[in-house]
C-alpha positions as a Markdown table, in Angstrom:
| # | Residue | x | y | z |
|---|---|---|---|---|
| 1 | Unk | 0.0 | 0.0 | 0.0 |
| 2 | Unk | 1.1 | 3.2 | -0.9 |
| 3 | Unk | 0.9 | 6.1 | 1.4 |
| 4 | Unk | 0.8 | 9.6 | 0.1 |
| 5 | Unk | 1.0 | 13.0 | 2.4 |
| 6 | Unk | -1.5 | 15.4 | 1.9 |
| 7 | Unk | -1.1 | 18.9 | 2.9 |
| 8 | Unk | -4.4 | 20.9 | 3.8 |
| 9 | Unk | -5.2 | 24.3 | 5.0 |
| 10 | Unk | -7.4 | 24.4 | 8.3 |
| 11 | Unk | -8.8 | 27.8 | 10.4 |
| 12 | Unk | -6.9 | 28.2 | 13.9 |
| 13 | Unk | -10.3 | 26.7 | 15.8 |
| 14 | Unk | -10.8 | 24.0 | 12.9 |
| 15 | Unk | -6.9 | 22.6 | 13.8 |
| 16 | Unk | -8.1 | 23.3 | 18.1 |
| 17 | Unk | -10.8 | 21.7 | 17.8 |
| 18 | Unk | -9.2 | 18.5 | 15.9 |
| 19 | Unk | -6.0 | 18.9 | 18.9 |
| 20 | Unk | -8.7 | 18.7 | 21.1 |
| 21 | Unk | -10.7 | 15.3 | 20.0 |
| 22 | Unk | -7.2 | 14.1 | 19.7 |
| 23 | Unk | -6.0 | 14.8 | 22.9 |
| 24 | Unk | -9.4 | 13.7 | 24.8 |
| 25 | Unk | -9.1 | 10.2 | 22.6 |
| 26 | Unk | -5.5 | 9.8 | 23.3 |
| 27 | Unk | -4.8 | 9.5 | 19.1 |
| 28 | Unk | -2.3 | 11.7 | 16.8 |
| 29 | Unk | -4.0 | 14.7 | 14.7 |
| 30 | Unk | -3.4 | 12.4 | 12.0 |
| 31 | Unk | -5.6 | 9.1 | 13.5 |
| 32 | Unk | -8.1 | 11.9 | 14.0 |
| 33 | Unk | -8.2 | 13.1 | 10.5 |
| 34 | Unk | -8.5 | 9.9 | 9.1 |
| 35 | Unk | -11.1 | 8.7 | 10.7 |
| 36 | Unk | -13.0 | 11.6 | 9.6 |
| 37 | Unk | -12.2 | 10.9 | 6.1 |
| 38 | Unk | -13.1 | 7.6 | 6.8 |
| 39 | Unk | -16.4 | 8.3 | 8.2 |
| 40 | Unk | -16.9 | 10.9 | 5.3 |
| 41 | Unk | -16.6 | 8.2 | 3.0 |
| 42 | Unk | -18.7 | 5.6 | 4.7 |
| 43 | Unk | -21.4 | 7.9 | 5.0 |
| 44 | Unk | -20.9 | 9.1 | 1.3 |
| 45 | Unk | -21.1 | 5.2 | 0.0 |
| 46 | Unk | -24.1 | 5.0 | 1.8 |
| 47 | Unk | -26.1 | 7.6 | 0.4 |
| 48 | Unk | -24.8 | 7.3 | -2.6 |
| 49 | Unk | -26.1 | 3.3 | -2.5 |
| 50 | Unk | -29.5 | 4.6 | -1.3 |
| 51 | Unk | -31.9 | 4.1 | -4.4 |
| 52 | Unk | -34.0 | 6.6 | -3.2 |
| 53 | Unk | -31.2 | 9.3 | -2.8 |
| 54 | Unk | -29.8 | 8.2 | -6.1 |
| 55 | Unk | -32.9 | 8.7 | -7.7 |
| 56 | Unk | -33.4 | 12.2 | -6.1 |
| 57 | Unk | -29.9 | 13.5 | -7.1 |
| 58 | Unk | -30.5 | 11.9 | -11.0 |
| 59 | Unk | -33.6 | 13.8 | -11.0 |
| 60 | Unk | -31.9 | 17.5 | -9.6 |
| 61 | Unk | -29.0 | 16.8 | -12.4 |
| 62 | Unk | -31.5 | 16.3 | -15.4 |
| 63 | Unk | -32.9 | 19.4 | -14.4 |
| 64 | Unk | -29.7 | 20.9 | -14.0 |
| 65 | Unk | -28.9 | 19.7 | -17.3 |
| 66 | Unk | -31.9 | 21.0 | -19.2 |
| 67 | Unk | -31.5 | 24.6 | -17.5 |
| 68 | Unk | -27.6 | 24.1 | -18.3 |
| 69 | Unk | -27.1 | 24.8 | -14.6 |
| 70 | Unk | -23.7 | 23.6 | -12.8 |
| 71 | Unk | -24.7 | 20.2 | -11.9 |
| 72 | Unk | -22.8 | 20.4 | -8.8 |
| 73 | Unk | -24.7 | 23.2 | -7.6 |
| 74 | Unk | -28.1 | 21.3 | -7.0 |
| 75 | Unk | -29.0 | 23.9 | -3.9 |
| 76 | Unk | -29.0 | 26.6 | -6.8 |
| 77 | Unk | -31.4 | 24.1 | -9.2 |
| 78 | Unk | -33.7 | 23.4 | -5.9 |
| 79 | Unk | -34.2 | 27.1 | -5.1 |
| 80 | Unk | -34.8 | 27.6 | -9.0 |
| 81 | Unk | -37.6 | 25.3 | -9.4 |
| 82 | Unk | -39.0 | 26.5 | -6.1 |
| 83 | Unk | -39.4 | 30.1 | -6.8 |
| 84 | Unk | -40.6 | 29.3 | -10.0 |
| 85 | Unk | -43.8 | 27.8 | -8.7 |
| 86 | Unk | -44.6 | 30.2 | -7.0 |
């Protein structure tokens, strides 16, 4: 397995806050870290499994599409359809 090193950029409370839950679990600012990412992705996988979910985002992106709205903004589709029935 190959390890890479990943720099990112954190606020000052972001990087306390992880020192913290590190310190209070007795594990390294970098065991913390990835178990977030770790949970991140668990929790991704499992909406993204979710037929119901799937379905929901496949709907917001054809709409996206047809309006030739960033498909990665879906908020910006949702609020579009919205005020448009009203």
């Amino acid at each position: 397995m190959t390890i890479l090193e990943i720099t990112i950029r954190l606020t000052e409370n972001e990087a306390a806050a992880i020192d913290r839950a590190a310190q209070l679990e007795r594990l390294t600012r970098e065991e913390v870290l990835r178990l977030a990412a770790r949970e991140y992705i668990r929790r991704y996988q499992r909406r993204r499994d979710n037929p119901q979910i799937r379905r929901a985002m496949e709907t917001i992106d054809a709409i996206a599409a047809r309006l030739r709205r960033d498909p990665t903004d879906s908020t910006a589709t949702v609020r579009y359809w919205r005020d448009a029935r009203r």
